[in-house]
Every structure is written in structure tokens, then in C-alpha cells.
DOVONU-497864 format. One record per residue: z, x, y of N, C-alpha, C, O in turn; residue in one letter. Coordinates in Angstrom, 1 decimal. Layout:
# DOVONU-497864
atom n_z:Z&n_x:X&n_y:Y&ca_z:Z&ca_x:X&ca_y:Y&c_z:Z&c_x:X&c_y:Y&o_z:Z&o_x:X&o_y:Y&code:A .
...
This chain:
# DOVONU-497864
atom n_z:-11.9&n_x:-28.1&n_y:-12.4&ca_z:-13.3&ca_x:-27.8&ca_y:-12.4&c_z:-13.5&c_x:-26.7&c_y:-13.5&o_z:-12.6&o_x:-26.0&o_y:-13.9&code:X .
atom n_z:-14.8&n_x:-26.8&n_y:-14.2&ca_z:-14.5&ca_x:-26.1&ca_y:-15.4&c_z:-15.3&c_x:-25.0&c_y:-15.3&o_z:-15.6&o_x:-24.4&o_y:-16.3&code:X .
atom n_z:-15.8&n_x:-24.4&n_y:-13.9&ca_z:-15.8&ca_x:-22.5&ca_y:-13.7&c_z:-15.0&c_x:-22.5&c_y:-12.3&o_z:-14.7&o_x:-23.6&o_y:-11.7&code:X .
atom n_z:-14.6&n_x:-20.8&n_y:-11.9&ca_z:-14.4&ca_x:-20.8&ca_y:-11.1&c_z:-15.6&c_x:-21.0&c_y:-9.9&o_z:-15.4&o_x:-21.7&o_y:-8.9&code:X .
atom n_z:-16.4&n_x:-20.5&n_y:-10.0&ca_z:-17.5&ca_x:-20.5&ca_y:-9.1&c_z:-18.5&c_x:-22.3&c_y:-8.5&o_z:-19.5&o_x:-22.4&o_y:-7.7&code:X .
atom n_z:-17.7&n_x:-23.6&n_y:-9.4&ca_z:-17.6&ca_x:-24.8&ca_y:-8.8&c_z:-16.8&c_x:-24.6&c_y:-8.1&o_z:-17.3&o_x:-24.4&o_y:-7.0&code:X .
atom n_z:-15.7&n_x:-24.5&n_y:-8.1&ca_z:-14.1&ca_x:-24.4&ca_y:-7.2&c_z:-14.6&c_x:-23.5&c_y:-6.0&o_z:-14.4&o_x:-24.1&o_y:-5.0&code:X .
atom n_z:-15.0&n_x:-22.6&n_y:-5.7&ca_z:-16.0&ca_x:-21.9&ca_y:-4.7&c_z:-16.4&c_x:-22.7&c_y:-4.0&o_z:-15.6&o_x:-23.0&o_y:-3.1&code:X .
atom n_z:-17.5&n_x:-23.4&n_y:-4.0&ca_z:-18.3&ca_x:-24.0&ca_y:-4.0&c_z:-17.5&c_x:-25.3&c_y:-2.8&o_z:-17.7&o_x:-25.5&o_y:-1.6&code:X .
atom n_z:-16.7&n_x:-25.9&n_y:-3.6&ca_z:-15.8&ca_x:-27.0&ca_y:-2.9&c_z:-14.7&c_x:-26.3&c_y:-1.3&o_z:-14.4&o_x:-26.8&o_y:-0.2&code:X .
atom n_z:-14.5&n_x:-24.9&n_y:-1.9&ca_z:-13.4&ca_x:-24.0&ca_y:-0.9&c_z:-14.4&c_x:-23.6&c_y:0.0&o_z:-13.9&o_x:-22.8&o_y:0.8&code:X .
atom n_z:-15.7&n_x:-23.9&n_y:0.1&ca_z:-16.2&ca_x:-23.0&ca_y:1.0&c_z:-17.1&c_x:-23.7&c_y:1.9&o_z:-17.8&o_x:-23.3&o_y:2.8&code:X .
atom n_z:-17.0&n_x:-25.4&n_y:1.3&ca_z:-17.9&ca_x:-26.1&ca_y:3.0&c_z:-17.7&c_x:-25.9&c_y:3.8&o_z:-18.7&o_x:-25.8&o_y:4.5&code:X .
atom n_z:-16.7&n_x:-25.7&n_y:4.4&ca_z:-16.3&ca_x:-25.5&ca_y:6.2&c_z:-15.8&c_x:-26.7&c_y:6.3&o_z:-15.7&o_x:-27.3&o_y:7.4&code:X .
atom n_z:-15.4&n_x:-27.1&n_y:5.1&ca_z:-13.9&ca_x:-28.0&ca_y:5.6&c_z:-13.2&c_x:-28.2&c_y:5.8&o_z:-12.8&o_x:-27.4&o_y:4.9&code:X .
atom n_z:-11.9&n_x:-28.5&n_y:6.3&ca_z:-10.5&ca_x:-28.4&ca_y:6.9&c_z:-9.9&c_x:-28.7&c_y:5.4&o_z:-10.3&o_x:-29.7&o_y:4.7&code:X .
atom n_z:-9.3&n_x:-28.1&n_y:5.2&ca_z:-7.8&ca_x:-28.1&ca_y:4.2&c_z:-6.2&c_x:-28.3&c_y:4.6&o_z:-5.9&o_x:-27.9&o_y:5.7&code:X .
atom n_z:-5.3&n_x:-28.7&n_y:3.8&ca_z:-4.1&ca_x:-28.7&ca_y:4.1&c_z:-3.4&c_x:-28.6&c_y:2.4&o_z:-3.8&o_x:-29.3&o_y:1.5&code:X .
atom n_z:-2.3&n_x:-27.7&n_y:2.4&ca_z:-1.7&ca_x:-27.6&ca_y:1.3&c_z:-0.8&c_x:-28.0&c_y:1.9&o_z:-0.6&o_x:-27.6&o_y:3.0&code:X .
atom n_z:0.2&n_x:-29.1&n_y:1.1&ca_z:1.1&ca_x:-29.9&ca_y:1.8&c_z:2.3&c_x:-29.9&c_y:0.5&o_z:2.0&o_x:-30.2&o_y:-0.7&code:X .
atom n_z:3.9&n_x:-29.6&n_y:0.9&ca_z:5.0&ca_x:-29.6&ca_y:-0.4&c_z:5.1&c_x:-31.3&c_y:-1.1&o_z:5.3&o_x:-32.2&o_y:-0.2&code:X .
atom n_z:5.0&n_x:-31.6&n_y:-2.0&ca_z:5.2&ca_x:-32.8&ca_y:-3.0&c_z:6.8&c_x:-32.9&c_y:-3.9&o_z:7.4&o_x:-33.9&o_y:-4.4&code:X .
atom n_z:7.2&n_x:-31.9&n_y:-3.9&ca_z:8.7&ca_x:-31.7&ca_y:-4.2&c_z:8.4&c_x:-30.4&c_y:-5.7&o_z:7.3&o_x:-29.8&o_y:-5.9&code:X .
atom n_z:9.1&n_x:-30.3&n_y:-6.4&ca_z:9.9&ca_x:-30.0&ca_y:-7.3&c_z:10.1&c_x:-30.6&c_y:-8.8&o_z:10.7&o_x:-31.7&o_y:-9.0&code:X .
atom n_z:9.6&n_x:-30.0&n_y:-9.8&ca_z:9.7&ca_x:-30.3&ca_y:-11.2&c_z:10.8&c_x:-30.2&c_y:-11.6&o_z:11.7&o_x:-29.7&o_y:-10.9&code:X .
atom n_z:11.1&n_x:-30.7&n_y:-13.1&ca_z:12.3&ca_x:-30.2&ca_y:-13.8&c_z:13.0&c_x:-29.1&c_y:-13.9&o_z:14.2&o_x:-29.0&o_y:-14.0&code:X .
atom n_z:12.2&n_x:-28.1&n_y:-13.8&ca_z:12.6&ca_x:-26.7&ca_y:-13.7&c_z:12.6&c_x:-25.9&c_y:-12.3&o_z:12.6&o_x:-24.7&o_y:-12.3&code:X .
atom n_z:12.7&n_x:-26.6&n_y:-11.3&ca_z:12.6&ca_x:-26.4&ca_y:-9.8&c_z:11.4&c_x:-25.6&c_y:-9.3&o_z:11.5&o_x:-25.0&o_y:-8.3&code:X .
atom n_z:10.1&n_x:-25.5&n_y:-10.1&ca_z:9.2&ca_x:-25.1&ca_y:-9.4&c_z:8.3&c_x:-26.3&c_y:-8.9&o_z:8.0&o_x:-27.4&o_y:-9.3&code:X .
atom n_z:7.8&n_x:-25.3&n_y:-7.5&ca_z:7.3&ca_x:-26.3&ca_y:-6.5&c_z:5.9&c_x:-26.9&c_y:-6.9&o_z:5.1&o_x:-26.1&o_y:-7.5&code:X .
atom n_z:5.6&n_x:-28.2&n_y:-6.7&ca_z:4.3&ca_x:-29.5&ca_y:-6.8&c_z:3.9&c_x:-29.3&c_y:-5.1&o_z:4.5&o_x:-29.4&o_y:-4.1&code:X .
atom n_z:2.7&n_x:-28.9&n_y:-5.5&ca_z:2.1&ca_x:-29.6&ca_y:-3.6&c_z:0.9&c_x:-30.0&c_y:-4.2&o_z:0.6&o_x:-30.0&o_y:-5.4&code:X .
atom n_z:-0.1&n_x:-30.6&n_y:-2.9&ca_z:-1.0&ca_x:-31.5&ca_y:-2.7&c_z:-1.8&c_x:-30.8&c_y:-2.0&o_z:-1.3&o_x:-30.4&o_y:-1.0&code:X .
atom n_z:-3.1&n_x:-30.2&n_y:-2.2&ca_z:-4.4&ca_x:-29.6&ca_y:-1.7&c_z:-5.1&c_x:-30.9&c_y:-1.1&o_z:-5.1&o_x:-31.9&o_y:-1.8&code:X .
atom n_z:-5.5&n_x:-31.1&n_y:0.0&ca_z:-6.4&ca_x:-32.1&ca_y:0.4&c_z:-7.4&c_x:-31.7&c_y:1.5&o_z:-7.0&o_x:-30.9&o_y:2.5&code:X .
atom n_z:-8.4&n_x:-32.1&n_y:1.5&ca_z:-9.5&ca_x:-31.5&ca_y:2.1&c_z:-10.3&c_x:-32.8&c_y:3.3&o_z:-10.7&o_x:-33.8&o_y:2.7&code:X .
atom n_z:-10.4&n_x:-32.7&n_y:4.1&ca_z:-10.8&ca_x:-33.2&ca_y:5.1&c_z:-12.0&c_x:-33.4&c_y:5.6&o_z:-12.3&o_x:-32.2&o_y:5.6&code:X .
atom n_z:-13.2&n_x:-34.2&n_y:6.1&ca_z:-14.3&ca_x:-34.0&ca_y:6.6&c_z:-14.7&c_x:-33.2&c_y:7.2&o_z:-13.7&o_x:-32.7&o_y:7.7&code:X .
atom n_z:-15.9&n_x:-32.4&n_y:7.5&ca_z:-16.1&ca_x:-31.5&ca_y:8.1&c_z:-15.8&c_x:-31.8&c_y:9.7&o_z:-16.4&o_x:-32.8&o_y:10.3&code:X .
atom n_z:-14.9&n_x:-30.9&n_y:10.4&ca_z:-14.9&ca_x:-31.1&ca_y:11.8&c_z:-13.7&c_x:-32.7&c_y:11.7&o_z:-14.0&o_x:-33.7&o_y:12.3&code:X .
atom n_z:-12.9&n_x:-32.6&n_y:11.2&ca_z:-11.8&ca_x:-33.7&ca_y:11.2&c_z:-10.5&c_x:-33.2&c_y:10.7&o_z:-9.8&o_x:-33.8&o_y:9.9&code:X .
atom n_z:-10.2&n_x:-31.8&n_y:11.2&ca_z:-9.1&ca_x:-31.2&ca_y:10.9&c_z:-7.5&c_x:-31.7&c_y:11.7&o_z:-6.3&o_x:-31.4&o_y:11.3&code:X .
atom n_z:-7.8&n_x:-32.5&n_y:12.9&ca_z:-7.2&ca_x:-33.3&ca_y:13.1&c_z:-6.2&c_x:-34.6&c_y:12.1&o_z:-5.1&o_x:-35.0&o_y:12.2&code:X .
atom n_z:-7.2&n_x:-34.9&n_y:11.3&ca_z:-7.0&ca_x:-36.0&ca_y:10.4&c_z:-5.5&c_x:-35.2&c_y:9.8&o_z:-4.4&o_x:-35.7&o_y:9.8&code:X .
atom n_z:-6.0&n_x:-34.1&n_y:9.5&ca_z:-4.6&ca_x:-33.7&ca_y:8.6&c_z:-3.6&c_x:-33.3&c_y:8.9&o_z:-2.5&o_x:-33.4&o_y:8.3&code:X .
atom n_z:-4.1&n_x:-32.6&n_y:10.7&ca_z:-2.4&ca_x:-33.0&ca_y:11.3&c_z:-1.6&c_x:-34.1&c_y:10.9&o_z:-0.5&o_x:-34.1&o_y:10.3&code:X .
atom n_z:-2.2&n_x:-35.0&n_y:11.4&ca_z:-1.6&ca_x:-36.8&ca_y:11.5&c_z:-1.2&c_x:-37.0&c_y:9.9&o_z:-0.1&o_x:-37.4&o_y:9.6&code:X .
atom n_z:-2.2&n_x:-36.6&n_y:8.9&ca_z:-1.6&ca_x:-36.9&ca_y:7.5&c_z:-0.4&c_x:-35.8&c_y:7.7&o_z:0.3&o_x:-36.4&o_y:8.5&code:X .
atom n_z:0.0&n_x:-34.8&n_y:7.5&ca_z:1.0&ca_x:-34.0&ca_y:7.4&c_z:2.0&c_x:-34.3&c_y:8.2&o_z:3.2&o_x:-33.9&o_y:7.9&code:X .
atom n_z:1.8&n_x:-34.9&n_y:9.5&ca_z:2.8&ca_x:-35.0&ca_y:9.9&c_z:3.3&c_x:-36.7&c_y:9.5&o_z:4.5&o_x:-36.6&o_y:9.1&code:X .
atom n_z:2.9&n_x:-37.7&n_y:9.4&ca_z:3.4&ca_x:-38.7&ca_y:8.7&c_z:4.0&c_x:-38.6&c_y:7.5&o_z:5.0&o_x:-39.3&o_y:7.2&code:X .
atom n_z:3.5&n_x:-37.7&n_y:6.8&ca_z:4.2&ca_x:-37.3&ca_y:5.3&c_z:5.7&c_x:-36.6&c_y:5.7&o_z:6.5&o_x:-37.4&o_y:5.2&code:X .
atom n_z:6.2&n_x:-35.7&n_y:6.2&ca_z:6.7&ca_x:-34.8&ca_y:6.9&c_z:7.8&c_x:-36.1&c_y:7.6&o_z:9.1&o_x:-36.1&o_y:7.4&code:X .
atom n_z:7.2&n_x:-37.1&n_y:8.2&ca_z:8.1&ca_x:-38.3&ca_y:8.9&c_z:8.9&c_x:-39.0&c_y:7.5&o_z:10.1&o_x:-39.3&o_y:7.3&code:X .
atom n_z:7.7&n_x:-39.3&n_y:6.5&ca_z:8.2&ca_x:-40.4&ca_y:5.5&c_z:8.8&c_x:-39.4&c_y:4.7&o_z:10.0&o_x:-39.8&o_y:4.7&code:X .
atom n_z:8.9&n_x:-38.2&n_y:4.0&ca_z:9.1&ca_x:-38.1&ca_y:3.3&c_z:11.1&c_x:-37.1&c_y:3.9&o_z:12.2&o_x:-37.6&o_y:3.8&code:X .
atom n_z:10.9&n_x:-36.4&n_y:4.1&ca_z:12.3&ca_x:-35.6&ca_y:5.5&c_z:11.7&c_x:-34.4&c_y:4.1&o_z:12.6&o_x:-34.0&o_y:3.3&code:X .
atom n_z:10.5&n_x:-34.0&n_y:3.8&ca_z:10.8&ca_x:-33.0&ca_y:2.7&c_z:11.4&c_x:-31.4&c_y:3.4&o_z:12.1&o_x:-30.6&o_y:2.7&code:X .
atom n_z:11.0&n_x:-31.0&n_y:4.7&ca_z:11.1&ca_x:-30.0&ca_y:5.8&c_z:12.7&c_x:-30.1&c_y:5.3&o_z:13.1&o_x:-29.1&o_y:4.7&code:X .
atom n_z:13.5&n_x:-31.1&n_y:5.5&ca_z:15.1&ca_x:-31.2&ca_y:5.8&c_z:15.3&c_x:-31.4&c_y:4.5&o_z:16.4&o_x:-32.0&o_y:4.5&code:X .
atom n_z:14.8&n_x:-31.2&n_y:3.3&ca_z:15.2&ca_x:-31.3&ca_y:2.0&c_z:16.2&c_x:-30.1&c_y:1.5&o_z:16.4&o_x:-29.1&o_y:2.2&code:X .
atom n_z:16.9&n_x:-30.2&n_y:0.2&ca_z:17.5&ca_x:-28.7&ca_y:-0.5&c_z:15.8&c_x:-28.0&c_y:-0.7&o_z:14.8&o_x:-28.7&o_y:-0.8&code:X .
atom n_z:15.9&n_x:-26.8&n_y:-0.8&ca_z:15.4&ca_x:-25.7&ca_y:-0.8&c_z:15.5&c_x:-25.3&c_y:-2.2&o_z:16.6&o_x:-25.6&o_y:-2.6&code:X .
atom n_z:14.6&n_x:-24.7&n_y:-3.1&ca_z:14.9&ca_x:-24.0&ca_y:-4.4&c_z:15.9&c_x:-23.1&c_y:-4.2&o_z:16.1&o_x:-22.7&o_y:-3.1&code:X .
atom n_z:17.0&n_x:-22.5&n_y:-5.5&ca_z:17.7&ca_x:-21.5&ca_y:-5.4&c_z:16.7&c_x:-20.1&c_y:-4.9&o_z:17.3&o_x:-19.0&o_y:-4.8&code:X .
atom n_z:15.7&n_x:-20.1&n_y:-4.7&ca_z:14.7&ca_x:-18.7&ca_y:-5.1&c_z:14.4&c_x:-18.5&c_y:-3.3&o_z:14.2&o_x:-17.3&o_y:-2.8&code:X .
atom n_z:14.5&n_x:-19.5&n_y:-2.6&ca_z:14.3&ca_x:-19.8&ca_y:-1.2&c_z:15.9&c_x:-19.4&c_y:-0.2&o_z:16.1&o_x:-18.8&o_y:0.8&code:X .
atom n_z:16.8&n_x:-20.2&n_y:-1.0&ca_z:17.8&ca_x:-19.9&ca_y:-0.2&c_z:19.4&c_x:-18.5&c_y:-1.0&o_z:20.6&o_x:-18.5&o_y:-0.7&code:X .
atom n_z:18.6&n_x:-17.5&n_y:-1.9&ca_z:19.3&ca_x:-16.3&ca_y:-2.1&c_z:19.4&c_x:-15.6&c_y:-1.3&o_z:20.0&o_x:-14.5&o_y:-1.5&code:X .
């Protein structure tokens, strides 16, 4: 978004959010996934997180060196 005060704007309906891990770049820093949910359907993203969580085993994955020092 090209101010911060659109990006406001989006963070501040009173919608449910979920920042969810995507894995790891070339350089081992972490990719995740912001996704935002209907208002009042914060449920939804349990069920998305935890299917992702099922398909992906990222919970039971290696860990960055920066995590497990």
C-alpha cells in the first residue's frame, strides 16, 4: 500500500487476523502469511491455521540457527 495510513485503515476494521509461518528464504530468514478474515469469522482462521499446521508439519519443522542457540 503506498502510505502507511491506507495500511491503518485495513488493520483497523475489527477484523480477525492471523500471521501464519510460510517457511524460510535462502538466507534462513522467516516468510509468513498475514490474512485477514470477515468481520466476526475469527473461527475461519482457526480451521485455516490449523489445516495448514496439519498439511504443512511446519510446528515440527528445523527451526532457524537464531531460534535454537
Amino acid at each position: 500500500m503506498p502510505f502507511y495510513h491506507r495500511w491503518t485503515e485495513v488493520a483497523t476494521i475489527g477484523a480477525p487476523t492471523l500471521a501464519m509461518p510460510a517457511g524460510f528464504d535462502e538466507a534462513g530468514l522467516p516468510i509468513g502469511l498475514q490474512v485477514i478474515a470477515r468481520k466476526h469469522n475469527g473461527f475461519s482462521l482457526m480451521d485455516l491455521a490449523h489445516a495448514w499446521e496439519q498439511q504443512t508439519g511446519f510446528a515440527r519443522g528445523t527451526l532457524p540457527g537464531l531460534l535454537t542457540a
